[in-house]
N, C-alpha and C positions, 0 to 999 in steps of 0.2 A: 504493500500500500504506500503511496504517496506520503510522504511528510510537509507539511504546512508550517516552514520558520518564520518567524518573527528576528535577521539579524539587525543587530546595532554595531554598524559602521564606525571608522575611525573617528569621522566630523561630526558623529552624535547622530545624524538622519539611522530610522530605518529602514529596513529593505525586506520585499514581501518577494521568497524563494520557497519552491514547489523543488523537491529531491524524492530522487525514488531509486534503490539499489545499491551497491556498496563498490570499493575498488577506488583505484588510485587515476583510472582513465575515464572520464565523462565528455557524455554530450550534451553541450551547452546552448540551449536552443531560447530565441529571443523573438520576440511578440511582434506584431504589427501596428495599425494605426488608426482607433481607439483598440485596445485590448490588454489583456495582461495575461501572467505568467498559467493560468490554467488551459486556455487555448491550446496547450499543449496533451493535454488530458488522455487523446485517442496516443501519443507516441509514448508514453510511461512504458507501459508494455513491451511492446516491441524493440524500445533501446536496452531495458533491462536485459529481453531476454537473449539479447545479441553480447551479453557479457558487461555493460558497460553503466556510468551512472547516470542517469539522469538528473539532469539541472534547467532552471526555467527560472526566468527571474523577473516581476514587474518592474519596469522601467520606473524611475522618481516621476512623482505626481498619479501613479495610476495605483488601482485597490489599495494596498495599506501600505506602500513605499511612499518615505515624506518627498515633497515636493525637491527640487534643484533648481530653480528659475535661473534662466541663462545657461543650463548645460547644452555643450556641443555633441554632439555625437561622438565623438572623440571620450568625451566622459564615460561614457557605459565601459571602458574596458576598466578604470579605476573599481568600481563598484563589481563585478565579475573576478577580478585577482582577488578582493578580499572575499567573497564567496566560497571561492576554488582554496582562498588557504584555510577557511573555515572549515570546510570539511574535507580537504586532504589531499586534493586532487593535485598531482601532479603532470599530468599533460591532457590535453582537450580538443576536443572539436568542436564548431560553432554551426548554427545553421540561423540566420534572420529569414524571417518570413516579410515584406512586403515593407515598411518602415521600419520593422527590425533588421534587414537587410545590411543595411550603410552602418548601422550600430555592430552586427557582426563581423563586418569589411574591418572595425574598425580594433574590435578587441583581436582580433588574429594577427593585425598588423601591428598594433602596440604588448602586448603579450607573449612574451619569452617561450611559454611553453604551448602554445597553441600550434598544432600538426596540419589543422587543414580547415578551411569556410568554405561554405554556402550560405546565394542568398537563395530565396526563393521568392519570384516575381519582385525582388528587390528595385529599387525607386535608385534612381541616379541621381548624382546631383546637379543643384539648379545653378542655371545663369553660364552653362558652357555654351562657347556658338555653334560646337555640332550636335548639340542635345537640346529639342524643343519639349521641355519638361511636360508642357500641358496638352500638347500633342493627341489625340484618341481619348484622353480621358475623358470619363463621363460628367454631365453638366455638374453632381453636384462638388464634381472636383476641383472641376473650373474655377468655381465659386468657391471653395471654398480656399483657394491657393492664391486665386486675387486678393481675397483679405487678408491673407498673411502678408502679403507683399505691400497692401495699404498700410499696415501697423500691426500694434498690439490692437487700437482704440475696435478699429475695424475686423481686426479675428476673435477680439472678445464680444461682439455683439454678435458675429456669426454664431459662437460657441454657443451663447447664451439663447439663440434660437432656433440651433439645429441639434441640441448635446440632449435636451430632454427625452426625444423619441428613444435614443438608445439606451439612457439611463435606468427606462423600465421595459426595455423588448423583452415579447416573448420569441419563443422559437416559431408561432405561426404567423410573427410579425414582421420577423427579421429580413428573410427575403425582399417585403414590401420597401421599408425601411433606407434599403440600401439604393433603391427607385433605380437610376439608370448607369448605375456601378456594374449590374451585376447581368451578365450575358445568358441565354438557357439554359445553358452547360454548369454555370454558376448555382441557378436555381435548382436544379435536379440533385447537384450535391447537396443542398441546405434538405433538400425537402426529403433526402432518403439518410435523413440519421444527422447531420452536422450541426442542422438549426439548432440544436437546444445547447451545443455547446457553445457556439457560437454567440449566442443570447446569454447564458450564464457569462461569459468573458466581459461580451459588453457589461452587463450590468455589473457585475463584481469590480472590473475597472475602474468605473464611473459611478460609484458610491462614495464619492466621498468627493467628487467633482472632475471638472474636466481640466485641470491646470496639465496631468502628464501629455493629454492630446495638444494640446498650446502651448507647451514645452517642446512638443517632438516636432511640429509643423516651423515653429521658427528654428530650429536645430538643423530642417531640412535645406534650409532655404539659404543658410548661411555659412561661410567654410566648415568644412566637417570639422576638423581640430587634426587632420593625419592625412599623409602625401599615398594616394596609390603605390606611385612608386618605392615606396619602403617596403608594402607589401609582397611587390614583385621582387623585390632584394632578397625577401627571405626562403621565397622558392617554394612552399608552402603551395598544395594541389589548392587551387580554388576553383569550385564550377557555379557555372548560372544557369538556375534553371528559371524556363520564362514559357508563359503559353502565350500562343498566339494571338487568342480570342479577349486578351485581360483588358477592361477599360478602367481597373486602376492604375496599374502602374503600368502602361502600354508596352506592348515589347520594344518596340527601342530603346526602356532605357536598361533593360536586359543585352541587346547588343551594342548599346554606348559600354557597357562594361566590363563585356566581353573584351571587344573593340581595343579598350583602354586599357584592360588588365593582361599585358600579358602572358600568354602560357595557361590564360584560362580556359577551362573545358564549357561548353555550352551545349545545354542540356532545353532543344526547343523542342516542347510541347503542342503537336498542330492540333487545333479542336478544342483546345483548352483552355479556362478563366483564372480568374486569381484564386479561388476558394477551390476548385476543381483541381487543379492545380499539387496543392498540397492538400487535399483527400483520397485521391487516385494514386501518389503517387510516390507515398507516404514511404513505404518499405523499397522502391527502389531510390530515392533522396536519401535512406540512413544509409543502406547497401556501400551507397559511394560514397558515403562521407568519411564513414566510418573505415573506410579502406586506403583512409589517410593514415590511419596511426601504422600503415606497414612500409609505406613508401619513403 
């Protein structure tokens, strides 16, 4: 069974971590955007039973992790080493899912003993002239990526008018919810088993307010805090896996990072959404990840 920590970090914040299994080697896998560390929930299992630990960790500002206002994405590998030294772990793997993506990029590349990353439908960063960030995504991304770029004044009015819907989804809502994020292929995953986890994530997340999603949205938009190219220094297998069909994070910025990383392995999904994505494709994503720690 899963264990539910409450750690207390150097700087006094605490940190809301999901572990499950025992051993010195974990897979260190990192949330999206709104969401937190249970999202994970369906991979407990299947990392365990491939030998290895499971680790998941809310991001500051989301479920019971205290806030960091101002952190870069760069920040998540500080908060992740002391994790890893909390409970023992000696070498890892990472895997960001869609906004956890750039936060995985980013603990692999500042992190000593980290073997190998994945994102999955991972978000590129903004403001390069060969990557048009807002490209394919759906209207309410548009929107909701213009107000970060207007200010705080203008992504806190967003929040404050778009954060309720998910603060209480249910799973037969969630789908709706996502309005035109989420492509057929997306829906059929929610609707055969994913909804309710999906809905428990939001909601757990966003009990105690939206500060982690308005934290993570200005983190995106501005230098990450770490050079690509250091991660290619350290030679470390990274792959991208991206579907084709995703109008969150569109596939280009899957092959912006290909593109940019490289020696990267790219893992395109024809047919397939953001949510569909890592549901379908869950045991072939750890398969290669984890076949980092032999390379």
């Amino acid at each position: 069974m899963p264990q539910h920590l409450t750690l207390s970090l150097s700087d006094d914040r605490e940190l809301d971590v999901i572990t499950a299994g025992e051993g010195t080697r974990a897979v260190v896998l990192q949330h999206g955007t709104p969401s937190d560390a249970s999202i994970w929930a369906p991979w407990v299992e299947p990392v365990v039973a491939r030998g290895f630990r499971f680790v998941a960790v809310s991001r500051p500002g989301y479920a019971t992790s205290a806030r960091w206002h101002g952190r870069t994405v760069a920040d998540a590998a500080s908060d992740i080493a002391e994790v890893l030294e909390h409970l023992d772990v000696a070498e890892f793997v990472t895997a960001g899912w869609s906004g956890g993506g750039p936060h995985a990029l980013a603990t692999a590349t500042l992190l000593p003993n980290a073997r190998g990353v994945a994102t999955l439908a991972g978000v590129g960063p903004y403001g390069e002239p060969d990557l048009d960030f807002l490209a394919g995504m759906g209207p309410e991304n548009e929107e909701e990526f213009g107000a970060v770029v207007a200010g705080e004044a203008a992504l806190t009015q967003w929040m404050q008018t778009n954060t309720p819907g998910f603060m209480h989804v249910t799973a037969a809502e969630v789908a709706a919810a996502f309005g035109g994020l989420v492509p057929q292929v997306d829906i059929d995953s929610l609707n055969n088993g994913f909804a309710e986890t999906m809905a428990a994530s939001d909601r757990r997340a966003l009990a105690h307010g939206w500060t982690g999603w308005f934290d993570d949205d200005f983190a995106f938009v501005k230098p990450w805090g770490f050079e690509l190219d250091a991660l290619i220094a350290k030679g470390i297998p990274v792959v991208i896996w991206q579907g084709d069909l995703d109008l969150m994070v569109p596939e280009a910025h899957g092959l912006w990072l290909h593109n940019r990383i490289t020696g990267s392995a790219l893992r395109r999904v024809a047919g397939h959404g953001h949510i569909s994505l890592v549901v379908d494709f869950k045991d072939d994503i750890l398969d290669d990840l984890v076949a980092a720690f032999d390379e």
